[in-house]
N, C-alpha and C positions, 0 to 999 in steps of 0.2 A: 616470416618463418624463422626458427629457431631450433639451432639440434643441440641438445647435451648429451654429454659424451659420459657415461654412469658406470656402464664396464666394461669388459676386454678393452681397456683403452689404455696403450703400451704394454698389453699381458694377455695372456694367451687363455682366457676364461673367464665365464660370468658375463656372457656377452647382455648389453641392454644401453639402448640410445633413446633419449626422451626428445621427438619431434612436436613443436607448437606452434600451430598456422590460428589463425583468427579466434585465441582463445580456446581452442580443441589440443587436448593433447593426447600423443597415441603413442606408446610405446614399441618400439624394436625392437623385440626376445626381451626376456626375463629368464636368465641364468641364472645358474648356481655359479659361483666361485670356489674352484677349487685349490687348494694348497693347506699353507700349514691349519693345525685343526680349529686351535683360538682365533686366526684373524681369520678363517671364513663364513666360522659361525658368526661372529661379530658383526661380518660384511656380508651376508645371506640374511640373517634375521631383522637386520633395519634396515628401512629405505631412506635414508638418507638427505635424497634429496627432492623427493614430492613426497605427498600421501596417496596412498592406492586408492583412495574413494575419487580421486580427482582424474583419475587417468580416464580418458573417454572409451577406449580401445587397444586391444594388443593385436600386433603382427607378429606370427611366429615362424621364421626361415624354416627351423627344423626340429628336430625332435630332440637332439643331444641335450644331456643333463645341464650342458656351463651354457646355453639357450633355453631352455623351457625349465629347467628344473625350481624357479622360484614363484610359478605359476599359484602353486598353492596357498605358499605363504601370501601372493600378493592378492590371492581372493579372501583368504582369512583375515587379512586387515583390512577388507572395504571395497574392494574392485568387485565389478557387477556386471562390466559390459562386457560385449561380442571379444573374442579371442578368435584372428583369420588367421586359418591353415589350409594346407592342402589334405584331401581325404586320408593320405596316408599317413601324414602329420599329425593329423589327431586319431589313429588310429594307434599309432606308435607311442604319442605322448599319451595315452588311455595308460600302456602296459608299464611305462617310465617312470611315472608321477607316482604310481601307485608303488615301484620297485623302490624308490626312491623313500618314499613313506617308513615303507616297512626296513629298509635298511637302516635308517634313521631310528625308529624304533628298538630294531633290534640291539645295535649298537650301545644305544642308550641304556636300555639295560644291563647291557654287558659290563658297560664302565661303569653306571652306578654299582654293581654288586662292588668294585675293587673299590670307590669311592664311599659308597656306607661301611666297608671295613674301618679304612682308616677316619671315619669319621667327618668326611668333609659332605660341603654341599651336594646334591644330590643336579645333574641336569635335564634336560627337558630338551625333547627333538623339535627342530624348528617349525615344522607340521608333521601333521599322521595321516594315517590312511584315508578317515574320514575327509579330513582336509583336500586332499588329493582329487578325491571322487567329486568333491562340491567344484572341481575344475571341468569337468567335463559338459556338461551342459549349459556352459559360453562358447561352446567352439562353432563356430560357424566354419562349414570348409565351402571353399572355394577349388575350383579346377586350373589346371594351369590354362594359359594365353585367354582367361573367362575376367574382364572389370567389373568390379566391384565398386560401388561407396561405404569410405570406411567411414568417415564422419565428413559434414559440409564442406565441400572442396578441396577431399583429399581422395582419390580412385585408385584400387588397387588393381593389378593383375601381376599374378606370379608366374616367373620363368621358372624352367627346371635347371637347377645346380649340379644338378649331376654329382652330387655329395654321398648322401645317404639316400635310404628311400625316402620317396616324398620330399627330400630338399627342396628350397625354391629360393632363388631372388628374390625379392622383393621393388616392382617396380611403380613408382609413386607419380600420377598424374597432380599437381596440390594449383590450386587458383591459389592466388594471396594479393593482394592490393592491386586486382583487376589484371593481373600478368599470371601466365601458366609456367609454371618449371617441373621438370621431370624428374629426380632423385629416383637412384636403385640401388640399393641397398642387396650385396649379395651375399649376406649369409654367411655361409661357409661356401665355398666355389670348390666344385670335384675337378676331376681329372679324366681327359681323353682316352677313352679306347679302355676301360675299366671292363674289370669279367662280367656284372652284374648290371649294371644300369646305364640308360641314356647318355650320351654325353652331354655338357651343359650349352642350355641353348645361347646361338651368340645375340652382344649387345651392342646396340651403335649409337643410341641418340640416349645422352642426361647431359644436365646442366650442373650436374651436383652426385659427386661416385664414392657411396662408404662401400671402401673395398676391404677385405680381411686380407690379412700379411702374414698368416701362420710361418711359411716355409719361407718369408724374405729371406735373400741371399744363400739358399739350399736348394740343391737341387735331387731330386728323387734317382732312385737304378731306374733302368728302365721296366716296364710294368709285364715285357716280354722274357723276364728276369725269374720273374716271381713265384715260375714253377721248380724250375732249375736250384735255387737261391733253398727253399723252403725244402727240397729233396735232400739236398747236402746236409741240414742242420739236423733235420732226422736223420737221415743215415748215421752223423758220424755220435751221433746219442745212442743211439743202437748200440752201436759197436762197443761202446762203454758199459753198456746196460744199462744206462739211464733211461728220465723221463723227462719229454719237452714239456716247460710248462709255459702255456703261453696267455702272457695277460690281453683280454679283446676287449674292446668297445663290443657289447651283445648288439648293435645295430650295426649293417654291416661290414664291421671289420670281423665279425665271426662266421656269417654269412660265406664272406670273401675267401675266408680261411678252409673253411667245411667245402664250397663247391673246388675248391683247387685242389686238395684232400681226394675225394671223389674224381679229380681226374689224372692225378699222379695213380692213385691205386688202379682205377681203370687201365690203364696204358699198362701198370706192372711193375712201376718204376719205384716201388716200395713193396716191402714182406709187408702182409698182412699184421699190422700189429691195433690196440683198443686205441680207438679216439672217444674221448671224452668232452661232450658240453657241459659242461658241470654250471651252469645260472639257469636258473627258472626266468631270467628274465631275457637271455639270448633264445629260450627254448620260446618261449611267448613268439619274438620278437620274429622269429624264421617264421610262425606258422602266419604273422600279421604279411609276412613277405607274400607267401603262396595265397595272401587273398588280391596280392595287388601285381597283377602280372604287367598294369598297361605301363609298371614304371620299368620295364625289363629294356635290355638291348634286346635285339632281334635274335640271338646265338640263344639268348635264355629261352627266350621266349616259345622259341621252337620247341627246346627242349621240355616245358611246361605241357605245352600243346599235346607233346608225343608221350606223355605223363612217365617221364623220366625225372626224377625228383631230384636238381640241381642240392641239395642241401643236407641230401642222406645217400647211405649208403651200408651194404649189409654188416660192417661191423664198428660203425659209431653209435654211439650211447647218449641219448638227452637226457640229463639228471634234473629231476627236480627234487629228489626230498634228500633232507639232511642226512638220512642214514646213509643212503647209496652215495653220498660226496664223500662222507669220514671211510666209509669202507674205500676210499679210492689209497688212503693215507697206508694202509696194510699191503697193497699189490705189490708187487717189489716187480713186477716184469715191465721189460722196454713201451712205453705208451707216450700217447700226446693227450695233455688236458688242458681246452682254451676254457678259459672262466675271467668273469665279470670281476672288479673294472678295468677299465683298461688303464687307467693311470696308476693301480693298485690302492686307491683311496679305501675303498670300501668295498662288501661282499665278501664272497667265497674266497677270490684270487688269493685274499689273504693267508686263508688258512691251506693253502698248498704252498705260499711260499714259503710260510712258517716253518713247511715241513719238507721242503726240498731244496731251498738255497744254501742250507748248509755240506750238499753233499757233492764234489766234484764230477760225479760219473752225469751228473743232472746239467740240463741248461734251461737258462729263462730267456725266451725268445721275447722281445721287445717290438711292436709291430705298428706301433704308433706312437703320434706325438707324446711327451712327457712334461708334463708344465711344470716350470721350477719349484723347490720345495713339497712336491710328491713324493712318494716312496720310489714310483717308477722311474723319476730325474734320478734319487739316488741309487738308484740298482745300473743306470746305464751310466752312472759317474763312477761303478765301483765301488763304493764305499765299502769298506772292509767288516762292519757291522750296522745290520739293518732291526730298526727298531721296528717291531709289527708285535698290538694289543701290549705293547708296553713293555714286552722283553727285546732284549737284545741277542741278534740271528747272525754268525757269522757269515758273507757269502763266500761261497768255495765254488758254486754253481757258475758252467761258462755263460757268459752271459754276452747274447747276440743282438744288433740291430739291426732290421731291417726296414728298407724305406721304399720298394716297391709293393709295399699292401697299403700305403697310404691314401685318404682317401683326400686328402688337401691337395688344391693345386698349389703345385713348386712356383722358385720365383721366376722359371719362364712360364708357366703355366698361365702364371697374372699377369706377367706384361704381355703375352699375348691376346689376353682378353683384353687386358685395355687398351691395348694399341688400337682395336677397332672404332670406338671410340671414335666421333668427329672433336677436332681439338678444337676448336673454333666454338662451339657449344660447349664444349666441357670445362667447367670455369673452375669446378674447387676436388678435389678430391682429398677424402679423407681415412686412413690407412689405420684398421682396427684390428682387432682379434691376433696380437704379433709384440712382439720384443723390440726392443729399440733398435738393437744391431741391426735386424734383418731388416724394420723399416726404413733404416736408411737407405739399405739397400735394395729395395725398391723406389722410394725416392731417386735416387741417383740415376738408375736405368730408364725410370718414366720420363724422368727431367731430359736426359738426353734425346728421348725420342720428342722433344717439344710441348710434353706437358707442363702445366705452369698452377701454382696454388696448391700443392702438392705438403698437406701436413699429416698428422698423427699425432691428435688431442690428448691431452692429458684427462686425467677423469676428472670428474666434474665441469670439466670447460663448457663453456656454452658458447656457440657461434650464429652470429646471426646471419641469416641467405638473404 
């Protein structure tokens, strides 16, 4: 058995691991990379290091774009086989792939019109819509604690990560030269006691742990914070007459945002002022939530039941067409508008910050991870002038971070999970989706609790089990 290590390997996106047991190879997510604009098309549109005709099977953790987002390119060049998710996983990456398309499209056009000005080469999105949709009919979904065969002697059953919705581990029974090993592979790994979903179920028995290290060496406020914490940041916008503008992940870290929203207003603890969804793709993405209620905690769930709609309330707004987003840029009164992406790579988010970072009364609330060389890294670095569509914006806007809407577990989150772990069985573990600093520091705290084999591959490495 063989793992290469292809993306989020010392970086925090484009997650993808190529496993090879007896000549079968099956891939681990196929992400997007995101960052600066030339190295990710470069490093999204070529596969580098296999060809997609040869891949036997994909395993997909979750929905998020730097995990599934290279889905289409990788069936546009030759991939044919089964894609296993969980029903929500492929019902999330349906809305994704295809969001994902058309932003690519859109985009593309936009630049070419400023690039056939000046005369230069004309670009081309790395898939389109069509592409996208020729993704959906490989998904095989799977249910969580349900085994699977994904190919000859390798058995799937997915745990719940308590991430996103539909999140899963990925837990790997594989036969290989007549000896069985366990490999589980979690994904993105959530966090404890979250307003929306399950918490993630625990693990005790691999011989072999790709764990993700988003938050090595950071620790989250506590998540009992996050109404209190989100109340202050409106209020004290108000009182300026500004507008929060908040960049979300549309899976649920807007979710997250709108049912907290919904229970500050409830109790009173805010005036009544416009909340804005402003992505047709976080708007998609709420209604794919109310088809999947079994991924709720018990508080939602109820709430579901008693047909109290966790996600709305009588004066927020889902926006989907372009006229009603530009008409938001004229409002001059106190409002909160979350819009797509959350890193500020692409979509709508752009053109509100285009249009409210430069004015002090306004804040841009920050409410998730930021991978380096984003626009979002540099609005939470400050930068004093932000390039968005090619001009230069200065920021005058306060701009806030907040770390209990996070949907990653911190670095006690993960040495708690792995400490459960029998160390005696657990021979290598391998520390992904994370920056160096922080891996080390999980290295350090795992080492001390008596784990041993403890790396964080470089990309392209291949290790043999």
């Amino acid at each position: 058995m063989r793992i290469q290590f292809i993306g989020a390997a010392q970086t925090v996106t484009g997650s993808m691991h190529l496993l090879e047991v007896d000549g079968k190879r099956v891939l681990l997510d196929c992400g997007f990379f995101q960052g600066k604009r030339a190295e990710s098309i470069s490093l999204n549109k070529n596969f580098t290091y296999f060809h997609p005709a040869e891949i036997d099977a994909v395993i997909l953790s979750h929905a998020h774009i730097d995990h599934s987002g290279n889905l289409p390119n990788l069936v546009k060049q030759g991939f044919s086989g089964p894609i296993f998710a969980t029903p929500a996983t492929r019902d999330l990456s349906g809305i994704m792939l295809t969001d994902s398309a058309k932003i690519q499209e859109q985009d593309t056009e936009f630049l070419n019109k400023k690039l056939a000005k000046r005369g230069e080469p004309l670009l081309a999105p790395i898939y389109d819509t069509e592409d996208a949709l020729a993704v959906m009919p490989l998904f095989v979904t799977v249910s969580y604690h349900h085994e699977i065969t994904v190919v000859d002697g390798v058995h799937l059953t997915f745990l719940d990560a308590g991430h996103i919705l539909g999140s899963a581990m990925v837990q790997l029974r594989i036969t290989d030269d007549g000896s069985e090993k366990i490999l589980v592979f979690t994904g993105d790994l959530g966090r404890r006691n979250m307003p929306i979903l399950k918490n993630p179920d625990p693990v005790q028995e691999a011989d072999v742990l790709i764990s993700e290290s988003t938050y090595g060496g950071r620790r989250h406020d506590p998540i009992q914070d996050m109404e209190d914490q989100l109340k202050d940041v409106i209020l004290r916008t108000i009182k300026r007459g500004g507008k929060v503008v908040i960049p979300a992940f549309s899976i649920e870290r807007t979710q997250e945002i709108t049912y907290t929203l919904h229970r500050l207003f409830d109790r009173k603890a805010l005036p009544r002022i416009p909340v804005f969804v402003d992505s047709p793709l976080s708007v998609n993405a709420t209604e794919v939530f109310r088809l999947h209620p079994e991924c709720f905690n018990k508080d939602i769930f109820k709430m579901v039941i008693a047909h109290d709609d966790p996600f709305g309330f009588e004066f927020i707004k889902y926006i989907r067409s372009v006229e009603d987003s530009k008409k938001l840029n004229d409002m001059k009164e106190p409002m909160v508008i979350i819009s797509a992406s959350g890193m500020c790579e692409s979509g709508r988010i752009l053109h509100h910050l285009a249009n409210n970072v430069g004015d002090p009364k306004n804040t841009i609330l920050i409410v998730g991870y930021q991978a380096p060389e984003t626009l979002g890294r540099r609005i939470l670095n400050h930068q004093q002038e932000l390039k968005i569509f090619g001009e230069m914006f200065p920021l005058k806007a306060e701009v806030v971070e907040m770390h209990s809407f996070s949907a990653h577990a911190d670095h006690d989150d993960i040495v708690s999970f792995v400490e459960k772990f029998d160390k005696a069985k657990l021979k290598q573990i391998f520390l992904v989706h994370g920056e160096p600093d922080g891996q080390n520091a999980l290295k350090e705290s795992l080492s001390k609790l008596g784990f041993k084999n403890i790396s964080a591959p470089k990309k392209g490495e291949t290790i043999s089990i």
